[in-house]
N, C-alpha and C positions, 0 to 999 in steps of 0.2 A: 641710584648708583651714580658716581663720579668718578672717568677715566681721566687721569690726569695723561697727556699726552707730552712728550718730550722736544714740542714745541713752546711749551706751557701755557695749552691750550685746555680747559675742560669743557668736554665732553656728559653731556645729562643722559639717565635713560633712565627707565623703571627696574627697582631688584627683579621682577619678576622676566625681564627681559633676558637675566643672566646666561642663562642656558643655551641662548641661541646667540649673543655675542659673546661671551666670554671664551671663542676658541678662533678671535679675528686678533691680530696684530691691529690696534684703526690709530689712525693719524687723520690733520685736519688738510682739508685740501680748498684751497682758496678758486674759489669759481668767479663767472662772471658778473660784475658789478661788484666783486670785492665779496660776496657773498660766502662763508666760512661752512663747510660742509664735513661729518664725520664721514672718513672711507677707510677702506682694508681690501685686502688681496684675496679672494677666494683660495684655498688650500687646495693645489693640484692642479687646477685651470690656470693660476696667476691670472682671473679677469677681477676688475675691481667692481667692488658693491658699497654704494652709500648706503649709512647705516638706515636711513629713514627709508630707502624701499624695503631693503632686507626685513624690516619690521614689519611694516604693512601690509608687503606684498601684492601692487596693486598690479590689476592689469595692465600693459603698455602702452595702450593707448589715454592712461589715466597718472596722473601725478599725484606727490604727498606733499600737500603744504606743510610747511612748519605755521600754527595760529601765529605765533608770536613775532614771526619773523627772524626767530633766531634759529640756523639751520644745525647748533650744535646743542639744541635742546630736543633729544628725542624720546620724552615720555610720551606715551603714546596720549595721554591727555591733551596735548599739543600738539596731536599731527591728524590729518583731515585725508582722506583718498577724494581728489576730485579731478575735472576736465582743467587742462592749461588756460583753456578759457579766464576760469574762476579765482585760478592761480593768480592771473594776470593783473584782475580786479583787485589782488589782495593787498599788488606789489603799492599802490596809492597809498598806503599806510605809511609806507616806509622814511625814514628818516634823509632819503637825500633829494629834498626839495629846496634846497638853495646853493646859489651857484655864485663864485667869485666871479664876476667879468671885468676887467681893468680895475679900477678902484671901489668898482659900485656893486652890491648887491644884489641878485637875480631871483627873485620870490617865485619856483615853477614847480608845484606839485603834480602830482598827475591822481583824473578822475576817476571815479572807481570800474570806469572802461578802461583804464590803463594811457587817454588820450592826454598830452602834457596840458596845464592849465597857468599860463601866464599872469600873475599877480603883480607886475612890476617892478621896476629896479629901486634900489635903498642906499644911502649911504654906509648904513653898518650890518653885519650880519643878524646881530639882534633885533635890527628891525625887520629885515626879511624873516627872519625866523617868525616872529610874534605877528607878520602877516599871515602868514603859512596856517599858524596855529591857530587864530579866529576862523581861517577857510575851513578849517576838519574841524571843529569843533561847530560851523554851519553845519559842514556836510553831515555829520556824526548827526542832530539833530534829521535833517530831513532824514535819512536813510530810515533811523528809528521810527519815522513817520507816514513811511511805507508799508511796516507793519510786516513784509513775508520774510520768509527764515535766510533767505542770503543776506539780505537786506541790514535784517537787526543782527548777522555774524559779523557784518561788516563793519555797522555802528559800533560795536563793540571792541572790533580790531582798531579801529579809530582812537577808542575812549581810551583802551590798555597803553597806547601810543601817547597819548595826552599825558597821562595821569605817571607815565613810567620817569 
């Protein structure tokens, strides 16, 4: 299913999901880090509920990754109940590991602890990028070579990241 939102924004979920959103008003709501989130108003309380708890309904001391890192993809195929911890680990995938500083390029991805990893300054963005991208495409390799199930989730979040 695709909510086109009157931001024009869409919104992913599963048809099967219909019945339990199909009675939210949802719009996108931009979180921290730029991070793009589906929300809506509960009916009668007016408290808001992001679409990816409302689905998974995790406990509260538990969060719902989006796999792909795209927060406005919520087939449940793509959403994970885990500790913030694990979240954290995820966010290394993500696409903003380079940084303009004066005229030079700043190549800092961060490890799959979530600690930053300085790769060096560049003259052009394409070159920090294509630094960036041989570090995860390392990293992706050892992780895989770990062999336990976070481990090759992560290898994988990595590859999807590569290859997208």
């Amino acid at each position: 299913m695709h909510i086109e939102t009157t931001s024009g924004h869409t919104i992913l979920a599963d048809d099967a999901d219909y019945p339990v959103l199909g009675g939210y008003s949802w719009w996108v709501n931009r979180a921290g880090g730029g991070l793009l989130y589906a929300q809506a108003r509960v009916p009668k309380s007016g408290k808001r509920v992001l679409m990816h708890r409302l689905l998974m309904d995790p406990p509260s001391d538990l969060v719902v990754h989006h796999k792909n890192n795209n927060g406005l993809d919520n087939r449940r195929s793509n959403l994970m109940v885990t500790t913030q911890q694990v979240n954290t680990r995820f966010a290394f995938v993500g696409p903003h590991c380079v940084h303009q500083q004066g005229a030079r390029w700043r190549a800092q991805p961060r490890d799959e602890t979530g600690k930053q990893i300085s790769l060096g300054m560049y003259d052009t963005e394409e070159q920090a990028k294509a630094v960036v991208q041989n570090w995860q495409y390392r990293k992706m390799l050892e992780l895989e070579a770990k062999g336990d199930e976070e481990s090759l989730h992560l290898a994988a979040a990595i590859e999807q990241r590569l290859t997208a």
